[in-house]
Residue frames relative to the residue before (quaternion, step in Angstrom):
aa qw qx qy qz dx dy dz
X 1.0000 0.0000 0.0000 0.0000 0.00 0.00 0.00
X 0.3980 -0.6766 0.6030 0.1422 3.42 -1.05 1.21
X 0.6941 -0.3200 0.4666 0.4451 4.06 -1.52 0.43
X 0.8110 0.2678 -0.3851 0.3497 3.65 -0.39 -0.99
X 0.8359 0.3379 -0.3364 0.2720 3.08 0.83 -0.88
X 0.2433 0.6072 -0.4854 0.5802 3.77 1.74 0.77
X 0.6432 0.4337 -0.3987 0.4891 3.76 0.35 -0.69
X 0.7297 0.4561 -0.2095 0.4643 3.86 0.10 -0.99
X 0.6824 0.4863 -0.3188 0.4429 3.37 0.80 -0.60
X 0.4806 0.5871 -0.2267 0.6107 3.48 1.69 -1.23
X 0.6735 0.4266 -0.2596 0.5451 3.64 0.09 -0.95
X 0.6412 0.6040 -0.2104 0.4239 3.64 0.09 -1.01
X 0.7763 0.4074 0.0036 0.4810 3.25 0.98 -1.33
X 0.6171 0.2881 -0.1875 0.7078 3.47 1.25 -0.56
X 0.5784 0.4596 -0.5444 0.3974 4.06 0.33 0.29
X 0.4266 0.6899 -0.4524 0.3705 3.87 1.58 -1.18
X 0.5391 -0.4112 0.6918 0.2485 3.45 -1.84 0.78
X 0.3178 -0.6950 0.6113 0.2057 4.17 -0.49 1.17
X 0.6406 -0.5460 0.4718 0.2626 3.47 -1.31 1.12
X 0.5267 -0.6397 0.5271 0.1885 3.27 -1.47 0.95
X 0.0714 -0.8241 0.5432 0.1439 3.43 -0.68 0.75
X 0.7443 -0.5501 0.2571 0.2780 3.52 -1.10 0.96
X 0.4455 -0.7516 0.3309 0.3566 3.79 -0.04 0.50
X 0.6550 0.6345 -0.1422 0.3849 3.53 1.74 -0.48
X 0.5302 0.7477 -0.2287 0.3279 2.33 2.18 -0.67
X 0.4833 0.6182 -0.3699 0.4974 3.84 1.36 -0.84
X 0.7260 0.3634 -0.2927 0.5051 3.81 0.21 -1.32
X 0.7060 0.3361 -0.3921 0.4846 4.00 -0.09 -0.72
X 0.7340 0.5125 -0.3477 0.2789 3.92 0.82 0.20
X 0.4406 0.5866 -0.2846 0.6171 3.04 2.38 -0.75
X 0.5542 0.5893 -0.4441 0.3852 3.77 0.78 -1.45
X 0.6373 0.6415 -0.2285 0.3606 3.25 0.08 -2.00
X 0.7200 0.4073 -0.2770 0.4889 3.62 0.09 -2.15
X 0.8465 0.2100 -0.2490 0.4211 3.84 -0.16 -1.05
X 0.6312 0.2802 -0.5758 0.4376 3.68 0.01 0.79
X 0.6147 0.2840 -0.6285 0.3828 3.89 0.52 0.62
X 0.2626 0.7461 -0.5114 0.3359 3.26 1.46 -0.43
X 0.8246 0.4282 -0.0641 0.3641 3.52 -0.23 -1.96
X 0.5615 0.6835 -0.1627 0.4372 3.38 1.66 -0.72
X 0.6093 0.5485 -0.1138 0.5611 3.35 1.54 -1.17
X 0.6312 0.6578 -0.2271 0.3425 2.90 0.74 -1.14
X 0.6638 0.6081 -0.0455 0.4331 2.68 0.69 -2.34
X 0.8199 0.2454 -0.1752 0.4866 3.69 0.82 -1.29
X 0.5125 0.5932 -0.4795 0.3944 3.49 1.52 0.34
X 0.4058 0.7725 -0.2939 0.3902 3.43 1.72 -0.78
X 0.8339 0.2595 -0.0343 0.4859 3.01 0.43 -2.07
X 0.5065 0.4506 -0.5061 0.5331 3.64 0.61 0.41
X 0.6752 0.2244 -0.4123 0.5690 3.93 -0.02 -0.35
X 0.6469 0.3068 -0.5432 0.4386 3.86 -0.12 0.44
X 0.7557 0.2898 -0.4050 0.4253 3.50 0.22 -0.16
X 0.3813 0.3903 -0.5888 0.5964 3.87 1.18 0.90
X 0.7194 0.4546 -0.3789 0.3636 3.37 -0.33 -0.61
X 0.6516 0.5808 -0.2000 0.4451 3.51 0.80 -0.69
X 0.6555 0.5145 -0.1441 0.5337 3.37 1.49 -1.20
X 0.6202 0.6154 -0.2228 0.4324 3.31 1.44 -0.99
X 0.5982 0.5964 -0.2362 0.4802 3.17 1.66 -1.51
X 0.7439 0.3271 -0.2167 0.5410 3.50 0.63 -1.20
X 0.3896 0.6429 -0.5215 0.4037 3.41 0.39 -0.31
X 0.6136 0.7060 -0.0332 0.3520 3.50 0.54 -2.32
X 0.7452 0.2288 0.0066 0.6263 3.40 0.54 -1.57
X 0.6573 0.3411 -0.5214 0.4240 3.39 0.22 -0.06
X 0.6267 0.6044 -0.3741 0.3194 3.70 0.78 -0.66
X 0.4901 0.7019 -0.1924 0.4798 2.91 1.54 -1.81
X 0.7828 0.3186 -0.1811 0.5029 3.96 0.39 -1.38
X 0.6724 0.5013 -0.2244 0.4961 3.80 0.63 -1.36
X 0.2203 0.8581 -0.4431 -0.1373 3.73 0.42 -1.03
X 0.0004 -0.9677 0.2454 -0.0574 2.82 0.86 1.45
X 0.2738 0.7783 -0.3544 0.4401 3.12 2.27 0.88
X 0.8056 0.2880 -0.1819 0.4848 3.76 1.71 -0.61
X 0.6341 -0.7015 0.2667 0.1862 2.81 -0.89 1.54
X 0.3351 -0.8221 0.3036 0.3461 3.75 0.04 1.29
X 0.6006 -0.4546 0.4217 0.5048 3.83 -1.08 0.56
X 0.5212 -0.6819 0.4395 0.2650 3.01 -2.02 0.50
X 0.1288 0.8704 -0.3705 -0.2976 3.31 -0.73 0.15
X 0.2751 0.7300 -0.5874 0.2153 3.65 0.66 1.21
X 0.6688 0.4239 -0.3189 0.5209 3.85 1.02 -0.70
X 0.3938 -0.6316 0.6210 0.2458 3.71 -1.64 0.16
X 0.5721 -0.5819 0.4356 0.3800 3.64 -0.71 0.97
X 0.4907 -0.6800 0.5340 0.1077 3.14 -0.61 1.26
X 0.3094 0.7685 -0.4834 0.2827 4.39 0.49 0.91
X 0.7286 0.3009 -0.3526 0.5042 3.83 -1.25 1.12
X 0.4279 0.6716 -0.5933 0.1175 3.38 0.97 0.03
């Protein structure tokens, strides 16, 4: 297909009477929108609780494990009676 005749088709196509659209069609689209709406939510919710949750244990394991101090040795024998 050549420009004019992409033009004429285009033309052709916007001159058409636009398709009828079902009267139900508004409610089954609002329905739809707010239960993924509520859906999102719901799993934005539970994703910051399981950060939060991870954070928590994160926390307490550190808190218990404290793995910031360097563990005693144990290849030498306390050095005692000198």
């Amino acid at each position: 297909m050549n420009l004019p005749e992409r033009e004429a088709n285009v033309r052709r196509l916007l001159e058409q009477k636009p398709p009828t659209v079902p009267p139900d069609l508004y409610a089954d689209a609002v329905r739809r929108g707010s239960r993924m709406l509520r859906r999102r939510t719901l799993a934005r919710r539970v994703m910051w609780l399981l950060l939060f949750a991870a954070a928590v244990a994160f926390v307490v394991w550190a808190s218990v494990a404290r793995p910031w101090v360097e563990p005693p040795s144990q290849t030498t024998p306390p050095l005692t009676g000198w």
